[in-house]
N, C-alpha and C positions, 0 to 999 in steps of 0.2 A: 418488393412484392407485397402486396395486400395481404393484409389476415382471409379477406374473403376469396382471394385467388388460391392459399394454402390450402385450405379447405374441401375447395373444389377440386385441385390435384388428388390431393389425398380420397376422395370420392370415386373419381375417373378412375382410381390405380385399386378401389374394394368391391364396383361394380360386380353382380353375378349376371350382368345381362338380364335382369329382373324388367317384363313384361311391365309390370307395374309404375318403373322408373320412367321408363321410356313414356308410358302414357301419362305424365306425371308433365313430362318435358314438352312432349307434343301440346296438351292443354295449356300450359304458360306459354308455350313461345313458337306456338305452329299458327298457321293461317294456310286456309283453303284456297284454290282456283278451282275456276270450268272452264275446260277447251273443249273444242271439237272431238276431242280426243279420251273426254273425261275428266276425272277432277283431280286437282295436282298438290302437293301441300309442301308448305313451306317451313320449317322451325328455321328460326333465326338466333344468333349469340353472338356477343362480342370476344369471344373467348375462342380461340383456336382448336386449344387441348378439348371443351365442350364440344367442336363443332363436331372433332375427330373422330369423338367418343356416341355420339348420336349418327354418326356415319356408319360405326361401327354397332352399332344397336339395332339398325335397322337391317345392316347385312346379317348379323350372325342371327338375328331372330325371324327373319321373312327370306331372306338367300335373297334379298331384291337389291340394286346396284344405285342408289340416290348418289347427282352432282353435289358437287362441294363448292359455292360460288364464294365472291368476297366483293363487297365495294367502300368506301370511304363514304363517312360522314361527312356532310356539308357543316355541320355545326363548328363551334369552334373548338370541344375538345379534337375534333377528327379521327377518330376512334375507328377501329377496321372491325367492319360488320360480315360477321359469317353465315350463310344460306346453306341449310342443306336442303336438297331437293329434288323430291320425288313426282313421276309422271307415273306410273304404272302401279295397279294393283294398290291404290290409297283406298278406296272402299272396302280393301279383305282387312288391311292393317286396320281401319277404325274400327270395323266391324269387331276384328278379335279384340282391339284394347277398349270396346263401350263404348267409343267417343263419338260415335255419329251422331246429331239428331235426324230428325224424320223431314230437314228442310234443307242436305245439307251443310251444316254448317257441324260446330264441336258444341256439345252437349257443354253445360254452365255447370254440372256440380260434379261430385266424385261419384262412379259407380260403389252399388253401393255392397258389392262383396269384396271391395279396397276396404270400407270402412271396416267390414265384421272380422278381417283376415291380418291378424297382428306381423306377421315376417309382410303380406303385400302392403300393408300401411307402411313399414320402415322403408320398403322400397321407393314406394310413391312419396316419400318425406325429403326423401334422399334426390329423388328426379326434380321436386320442386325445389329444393334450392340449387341445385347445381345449372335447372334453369334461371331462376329470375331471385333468388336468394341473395342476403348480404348480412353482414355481422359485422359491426364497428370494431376496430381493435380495441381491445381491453387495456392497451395500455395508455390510451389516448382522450377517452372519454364516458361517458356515460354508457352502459352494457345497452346493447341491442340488437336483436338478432330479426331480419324482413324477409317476406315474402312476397313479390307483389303480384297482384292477380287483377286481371284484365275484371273478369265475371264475378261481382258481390256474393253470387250465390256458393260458387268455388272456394273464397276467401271463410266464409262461413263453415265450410264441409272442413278447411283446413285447419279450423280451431277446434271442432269436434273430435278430428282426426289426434291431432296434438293433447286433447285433455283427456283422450284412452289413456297416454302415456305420461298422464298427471300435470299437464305443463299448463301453467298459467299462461297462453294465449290470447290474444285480443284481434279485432281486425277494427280497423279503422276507417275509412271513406275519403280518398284525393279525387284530385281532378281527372288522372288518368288509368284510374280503377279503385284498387281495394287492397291495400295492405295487412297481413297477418302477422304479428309482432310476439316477440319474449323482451321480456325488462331485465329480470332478473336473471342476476348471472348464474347462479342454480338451475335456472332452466334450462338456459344457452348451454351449460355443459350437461345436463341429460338431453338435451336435444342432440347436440354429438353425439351422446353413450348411445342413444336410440335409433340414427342412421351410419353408427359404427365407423363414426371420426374422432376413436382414442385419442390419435395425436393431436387433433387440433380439441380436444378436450386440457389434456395434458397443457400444452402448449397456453391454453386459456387459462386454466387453473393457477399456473406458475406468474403467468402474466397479471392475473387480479391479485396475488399475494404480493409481490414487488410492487406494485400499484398503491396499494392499500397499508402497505411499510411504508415506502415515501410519504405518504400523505399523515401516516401517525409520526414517523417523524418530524414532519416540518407542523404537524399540530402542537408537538411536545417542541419543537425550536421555537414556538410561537409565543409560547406561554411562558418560558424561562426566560425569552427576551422583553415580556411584556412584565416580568416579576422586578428584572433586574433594574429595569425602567422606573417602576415606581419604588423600590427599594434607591436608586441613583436621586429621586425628585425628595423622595421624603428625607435623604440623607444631607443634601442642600440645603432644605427649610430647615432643618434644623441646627447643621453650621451656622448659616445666617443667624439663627434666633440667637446663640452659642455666642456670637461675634457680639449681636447687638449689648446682649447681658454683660459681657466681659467690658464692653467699652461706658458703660452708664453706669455699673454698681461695681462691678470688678466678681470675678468667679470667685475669688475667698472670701465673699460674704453669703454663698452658696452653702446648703447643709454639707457634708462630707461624700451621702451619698450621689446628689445632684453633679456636685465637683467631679466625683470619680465617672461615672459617665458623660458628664461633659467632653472631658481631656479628653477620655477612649475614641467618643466617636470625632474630634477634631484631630485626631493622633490615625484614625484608619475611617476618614469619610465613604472606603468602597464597602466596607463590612458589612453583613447582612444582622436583623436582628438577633438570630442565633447564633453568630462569632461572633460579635458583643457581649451575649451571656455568656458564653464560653468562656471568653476574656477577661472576665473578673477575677477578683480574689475575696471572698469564694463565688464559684460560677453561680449564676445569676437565672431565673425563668426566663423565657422570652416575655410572659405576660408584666413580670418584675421589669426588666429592659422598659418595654414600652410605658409603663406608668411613669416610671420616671422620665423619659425623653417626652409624654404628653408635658407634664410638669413645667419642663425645662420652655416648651412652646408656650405653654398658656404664661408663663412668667415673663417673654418676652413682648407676648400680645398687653401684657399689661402697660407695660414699662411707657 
Protein backbone atom coordinates (compact mmCIF):
# COMPACT_ATOMS: atom_id res chain seq x y z
CA UNK A 1 0.00 0.00 0.00
CA UNK A 2 1.19 3.51 -0.93
CA UNK A 3 2.45 6.23 1.64
CA UNK A 4 -0.27 8.32 -0.11
CA UNK A 5 -3.09 5.65 0.24
CA UNK A 6 -1.96 5.60 4.21
CA UNK A 7 -2.62 8.87 4.67
CA UNK A 8 -5.74 9.07 3.06
CA UNK A 9 -7.16 6.18 5.28
CA UNK A 10 -5.95 7.78 8.15
CA UNK A 11 -8.03 11.15 6.99
CA UNK A 12 -11.29 9.23 6.17
CA UNK A 13 -11.05 7.55 9.88
CA UNK A 14 -10.36 11.81 11.55
CA UNK A 15 -13.11 13.31 9.30
CA UNK A 16 -15.64 15.54 11.62
CA UNK A 17 -17.90 15.78 8.60
CA UNK A 18 -16.47 19.35 8.11
CA UNK A 19 -18.57 21.30 5.43
CA UNK A 20 -15.32 22.73 4.42
CA UNK A 21 -13.74 19.24 3.33
CA UNK A 22 -16.38 18.27 1.36
CA UNK A 23 -16.34 21.50 -0.55
CA UNK A 24 -12.71 21.12 -0.83
CA UNK A 25 -13.42 17.52 -2.64
CA UNK A 26 -16.34 18.58 -4.65
CA UNK A 27 -13.88 21.62 -6.29
CA UNK A 28 -10.95 19.18 -7.15
CA UNK A 29 -12.96 16.33 -8.24
CA UNK A 30 -16.68 17.22 -8.96
CA UNK A 31 -18.14 18.12 -12.41
CA UNK A 32 -21.49 19.46 -13.21
CA UNK A 33 -24.65 18.29 -15.66
CA UNK A 34 -28.08 19.94 -16.84
CA UNK A 35 -31.01 17.56 -17.37
CA UNK A 36 -34.40 18.32 -17.88
CA UNK A 37 -34.51 17.77 -14.53
CA UNK A 38 -31.79 20.08 -13.26
CA UNK A 39 -28.29 20.02 -12.66
CA UNK A 40 -26.64 16.96 -11.51
CA UNK A 41 -22.86 16.77 -10.05
CA UNK A 42 -20.55 14.37 -10.32
CA UNK A 43 -17.14 13.91 -7.79
CA UNK A 44 -15.16 11.15 -9.15
CA UNK A 45 -11.92 9.05 -7.22
CA UNK A 46 -10.00 6.17 -7.83
CA UNK A 47 -10.15 5.25 -4.41
CA UNK A 48 -13.10 3.17 -2.89
CA UNK A 49 -12.60 4.04 0.84
CA UNK A 50 -12.70 8.19 -0.70
CA UNK A 51 -15.61 7.29 -2.77
CA UNK A 52 -17.41 5.88 0.64
CA UNK A 53 -16.41 8.64 2.50
CA UNK A 54 -17.94 11.42 0.18
CA UNK A 55 -21.01 9.15 0.00
CA UNK A 56 -21.01 9.51 3.45
CA UNK A 57 -20.43 13.35 3.54
CA UNK A 58 -23.11 14.24 1.46
CA UNK A 59 -25.69 12.06 3.55
CA UNK A 60 -24.74 12.96 6.95
CA UNK A 61 -24.45 16.75 5.96
CA UNK A 62 -27.72 17.44 3.38
CA UNK A 63 -29.85 13.89 4.63
CA UNK A 64 -29.64 13.63 0.44
CA UNK A 65 -29.22 9.84 -0.93
CA UNK A 66 -26.13 10.26 -4.04
CA UNK A 67 -25.48 6.74 -6.35
CA UNK A 68 -22.21 5.24 -5.95
CA UNK A 69 -21.15 4.24 -9.75
CA UNK A 70 -17.77 2.50 -10.94
CA UNK A 71 -16.31 1.87 -14.37
CA UNK A 72 -12.88 0.79 -15.60
CA UNK A 73 -10.33 2.66 -17.24
CA UNK A 74 -9.43 2.06 -20.78
CA UNK A 75 -5.78 3.03 -20.25
CA UNK A 76 -3.28 0.70 -19.54
CA UNK A 77 -2.99 1.03 -15.81
CA UNK A 78 -6.84 -0.01 -15.72
CA UNK A 79 -7.53 1.49 -12.48
CA UNK A 80 -11.36 1.32 -11.01
CA UNK A 81 -12.94 4.84 -11.27
CA UNK A 82 -15.45 5.73 -8.48
CA UNK A 83 -18.63 8.23 -9.30
CA UNK A 84 -20.54 9.47 -6.65
CA UNK A 85 -23.69 10.93 -7.84
CA UNK A 86 -26.16 13.31 -7.14
CA UNK A 87 -29.47 14.34 -9.01
CA UNK A 88 -31.43 16.20 -6.53
CA UNK A 89 -31.12 19.45 -4.50
CA UNK A 90 -27.15 20.10 -6.19
CA UNK A 91 -28.04 23.94 -6.24
CA UNK A 92 -28.90 24.03 -2.11
CA UNK A 93 -25.52 21.96 -1.67
CA UNK A 94 -23.46 24.52 -3.74
CA UNK A 95 -25.13 27.12 -2.66
CA UNK A 96 -24.39 26.31 1.20
CA UNK A 97 -20.57 25.32 0.43
CA UNK A 98 -19.93 28.94 -2.07
CA UNK A 99 -19.35 26.84 -5.02
CA UNK A 100 -21.67 27.99 -7.52
CA UNK A 101 -20.81 30.56 -10.01
CA UNK A 102 -23.54 32.84 -11.65
CA UNK A 103 -23.14 30.58 -15.05
CA UNK A 104 -23.55 27.36 -13.52
CA UNK A 105 -20.71 25.99 -13.32
CA UNK A 106 -17.92 25.77 -9.82
CA UNK A 107 -16.46 28.96 -8.83
CA UNK A 108 -12.30 28.82 -9.56
CA UNK A 109 -10.99 30.12 -6.22
CA UNK A 110 -11.54 29.41 -2.39
CA UNK A 111 -14.41 31.16 -0.65
CA UNK A 112 -13.15 33.54 1.05
CA UNK A 113 -14.30 32.91 4.92
CA UNK A 114 -12.21 29.29 4.16
CA UNK A 115 -9.35 31.48 3.96
CA UNK A 116 -10.00 33.96 7.17
CA UNK A 117 -11.32 30.59 9.38
CA UNK A 118 -8.21 28.70 10.68
CA UNK A 119 -10.13 24.98 11.92
CA UNK A 120 -12.29 25.58 8.13
CA UNK A 121 -8.85 26.04 6.37
CA UNK A 122 -7.49 22.63 8.07
CA UNK A 123 -10.56 21.13 6.99
CA UNK A 124 -10.57 22.34 3.29
CA UNK A 125 -6.56 21.18 3.48
CA UNK A 126 -7.53 17.97 4.49
CA UNK A 127 -10.55 17.57 1.60
CA UNK A 128 -7.89 18.65 -1.00
CA UNK A 129 -5.71 16.09 -0.67
CA UNK A 130 -7.76 13.18 0.08
CA UNK A 131 -9.21 14.38 -3.12
CA UNK A 132 -6.60 14.87 -5.83
CA UNK A 133 -3.50 14.92 -3.17
CA UNK A 134 -0.17 12.74 -3.28
CA UNK A 135 3.23 12.51 -1.17
CA UNK A 136 6.14 10.47 -2.63
CA UNK A 137 7.25 7.99 0.11
CA UNK A 138 10.07 9.22 1.94
CA UNK A 139 11.83 6.51 1.90
CA UNK A 140 12.20 6.09 -1.82
CA UNK A 141 13.10 9.50 -3.05
CA UNK A 142 13.21 12.98 -3.03
CA UNK A 143 10.30 14.76 -0.28
CA UNK A 144 7.22 15.96 -2.07
CA UNK A 145 4.13 16.35 -1.17
CA UNK A 146 0.93 17.54 -4.58
CA UNK A 147 -1.96 18.98 -4.94
CA UNK A 148 -3.31 19.03 -8.21
CA UNK A 149 -6.01 21.57 -9.39
CA UNK A 150 -7.89 21.79 -12.37
CA UNK A 151 -8.43 25.96 -12.01
CA UNK A 152 -4.84 28.13 -11.73
CA UNK A 153 -6.84 30.54 -9.78
CA UNK A 154 -7.58 27.50 -6.93
CA UNK A 155 -4.00 26.31 -6.90
CA UNK A 156 -3.01 29.97 -5.96
CA UNK A 157 -5.83 30.42 -3.20
CA UNK A 158 -4.09 26.85 -1.98
CA UNK A 159 -0.66 28.25 -1.48
CA UNK A 160 -1.97 31.26 0.44
CA UNK A 161 -4.04 28.88 2.24
CA UNK A 162 -0.85 26.74 3.11
CA UNK A 163 1.59 29.88 4.13
CA UNK A 164 -1.24 31.03 6.94
CA UNK A 165 0.25 27.88 8.44
CA UNK A 166 3.87 28.77 7.51
CA UNK A 167 4.42 26.22 4.78
CA UNK A 168 6.64 26.99 1.93
CA UNK A 169 4.29 26.33 -0.87
CA UNK A 170 4.66 26.80 -4.47
CA UNK A 171 2.19 26.02 -7.63
CA UNK A 172 3.36 25.17 -10.58
CA UNK A 173 1.67 25.11 -14.30
CA UNK A 174 1.21 21.45 -16.44
CA UNK A 175 -0.63 20.66 -19.10
CA UNK A 176 -3.57 19.35 -17.30
CA UNK A 177 -3.94 22.14 -14.64
CA UNK A 178 -1.96 23.56 -11.63
CA UNK A 179 -0.19 21.80 -9.15
CA UNK A 180 0.45 23.15 -5.44
CA UNK A 181 3.65 21.46 -4.12
CA UNK A 182 5.95 21.25 -0.50
CA UNK A 183 9.71 20.24 -1.03
CA UNK A 184 10.74 20.16 2.26
CA UNK A 185 10.23 17.46 4.37
CA UNK A 186 9.48 19.97 7.48
CA UNK A 187 6.80 21.11 5.69
CA UNK A 188 5.33 17.79 4.54
CA UNK A 189 5.28 16.98 8.21
CA UNK A 190 3.51 20.24 9.54
CA UNK A 191 1.39 19.74 6.70
CA UNK A 192 0.26 16.54 8.43
CA UNK A 193 0.39 18.27 12.12
CA UNK A 194 -2.04 20.91 10.26
CA UNK A 195 -4.77 18.37 8.71
CA UNK A 196 -4.19 16.12 11.85
CA UNK A 197 -2.39 13.00 10.25
CA UNK A 198 0.00 12.47 13.37
CA UNK A 199 0.50 9.09 12.09
CA UNK A 200 1.44 9.67 8.89
CA UNK A 201 3.60 12.48 10.28
CA UNK A 202 5.26 10.08 12.65
CA UNK A 203 5.42 7.49 10.23
CA UNK A 204 7.35 10.20 7.86
CA UNK A 205 9.54 11.47 10.36
CA UNK A 206 10.88 7.75 11.17
CA UNK A 207 11.14 7.18 7.53
CA UNK A 208 13.36 10.44 6.70
CA UNK A 209 15.66 9.43 9.74
CA UNK A 210 16.32 5.69 8.41
CA UNK A 211 16.66 7.37 5.01
CA UNK A 212 19.09 9.80 5.88
CA UNK A 213 21.32 7.10 8.28
CA UNK A 214 21.70 4.93 5.22
CA UNK A 215 22.74 7.53 3.05
CA UNK A 216 25.33 8.87 6.02
CA UNK A 217 26.29 5.68 6.22
CA UNK A 218 27.15 4.59 2.92
CA UNK A 219 28.69 8.32 2.62
CA UNK A 220 31.08 7.39 5.53
CA UNK A 221 31.41 3.55 3.52
CA UNK A 222 32.53 5.61 0.74
CA UNK A 223 35.10 7.47 2.01
CA UNK A 224 36.99 4.78 4.13
CA UNK A 225 36.80 2.71 0.99
CA UNK A 226 38.11 5.62 -1.15
CA UNK A 227 40.95 6.15 1.90
CA UNK A 228 41.85 2.63 1.91
CA UNK A 229 42.18 2.71 -1.85
CA UNK A 230 44.82 5.19 -2.03
CA UNK A 231 46.47 4.29 1.11
CA UNK A 232 46.60 0.24 -1.02
CA UNK A 233 47.97 2.51 -4.40
CA UNK A 234 50.41 4.56 -2.50
CA UNK A 235 51.59 1.49 -0.47
CA UNK A 236 52.54 -0.28 -4.04
CA UNK A 237 54.54 2.63 -5.36
CA UNK A 238 56.25 2.49 -2.81
CA UNK A 239 57.07 -1.39 -2.58
CA UNK A 240 58.03 -1.09 -6.07
CA UNK A 241 60.36 1.97 -5.51
CA UNK A 242 61.52 -0.26 -2.13
CA UNK A 243 62.19 -3.33 -4.68
CA UNK A 244 63.80 -1.16 -7.46
CA UNK A 245 66.53 0.42 -4.57
CA UNK A 246 67.19 -2.92 -3.09
CA UNK A 247 68.00 -4.42 -6.47
CA UNK A 248 70.55 -1.49 -7.96
CA UNK A 249 72.43 -0.18 -4.65
CA UNK A 250 71.11 -2.82 -2.05
CA UNK A 251 69.03 -1.39 1.14
CA UNK A 252 72.39 -1.47 3.48
CA UNK A 253 73.69 1.30 1.71
CA UNK A 254 70.38 3.23 2.92
CA UNK A 255 70.93 5.62 6.14
CA UNK A 256 69.50 3.56 9.19
CA UNK A 257 66.51 5.55 9.37
CA UNK A 258 65.46 4.93 5.49
CA UNK A 259 66.40 1.15 6.19
CA UNK A 260 64.01 0.92 9.20
CA UNK A 261 61.10 1.97 7.27
CA UNK A 262 61.81 0.51 4.23
CA UNK A 263 61.66 -3.26 5.96
CA UNK A 264 58.43 -2.00 8.02
CA UNK A 265 56.42 -1.14 5.08
CA UNK A 266 57.83 -4.34 2.87
CA UNK A 267 57.23 -6.42 6.19
CA UNK A 268 53.15 -4.96 6.40
CA UNK A 269 52.38 -3.43 2.61
CA UNK A 270 48.39 -3.14 4.11
CA UNK A 271 49.43 -0.74 6.95
CA UNK A 272 48.15 2.61 7.00
CA UNK A 273 50.57 5.71 7.75
CA UNK A 274 49.64 5.75 11.27
CA UNK A 275 50.47 1.90 12.13
CA UNK A 276 53.63 2.51 10.63
CA UNK A 277 54.42 5.39 13.13
CA UNK A 278 53.07 3.45 15.75
CA UNK A 279 55.31 0.57 14.65
CA UNK A 280 58.51 1.98 15.28
CA UNK A 281 60.91 1.97 18.02
CA UNK A 282 60.55 4.83 19.15
CA UNK A 283 57.01 5.63 17.50
CA UNK A 284 57.26 7.84 14.77
CA UNK A 285 54.84 11.20 13.68
CA UNK A 286 52.89 10.49 10.73
CA UNK A 287 54.27 13.66 9.21
CA UNK A 288 58.03 11.91 10.21
CA UNK A 289 56.55 8.48 8.29
CA UNK A 290 55.85 10.35 5.36
CA UNK A 291 59.15 12.31 4.97
CA UNK A 292 60.95 9.51 4.94
CA UNK A 293 58.74 7.20 2.51
CA UNK A 294 58.87 10.71 0.13
CA UNK A 295 62.66 10.17 0.56
CA UNK A 296 62.70 6.56 -0.18
CA UNK A 297 60.43 7.51 -3.65
CA UNK A 298 62.42 10.40 -4.87
CA UNK A 299 65.62 8.03 -4.47
CA UNK A 300 64.22 5.53 -6.54
CA UNK A 301 63.02 8.25 -9.31
CA UNK A 302 66.57 9.09 -9.27
CA UNK A 303 68.19 5.84 -9.63
Amino acid sequence: MSFTINVKEELIGLSNHDKAELSAIIKLSGSLGLTPKGLTLSVTTENAKVARHIYTLISNLYQLKADVRHHQKTNLKKNRVYQVFLDQEVEVVLNDLHLADSFFGLDTGIDPHILEDAQASRAYLRGAFLSSGSVKDPEKGRYQLEINSIYHDHAQDLVELMKGFLLDAKCLERKKGTVTYLQRAEDIMDFFIVIGAMSARDNFEQAKILRETRNDLNRANNVETANIARTVTASVKTINNIVKIDGQIGLGTLPNDLQEIAQLRMAHPEYSIQQLADSLDPPLSKSGVNHRLRKLNKLADDL
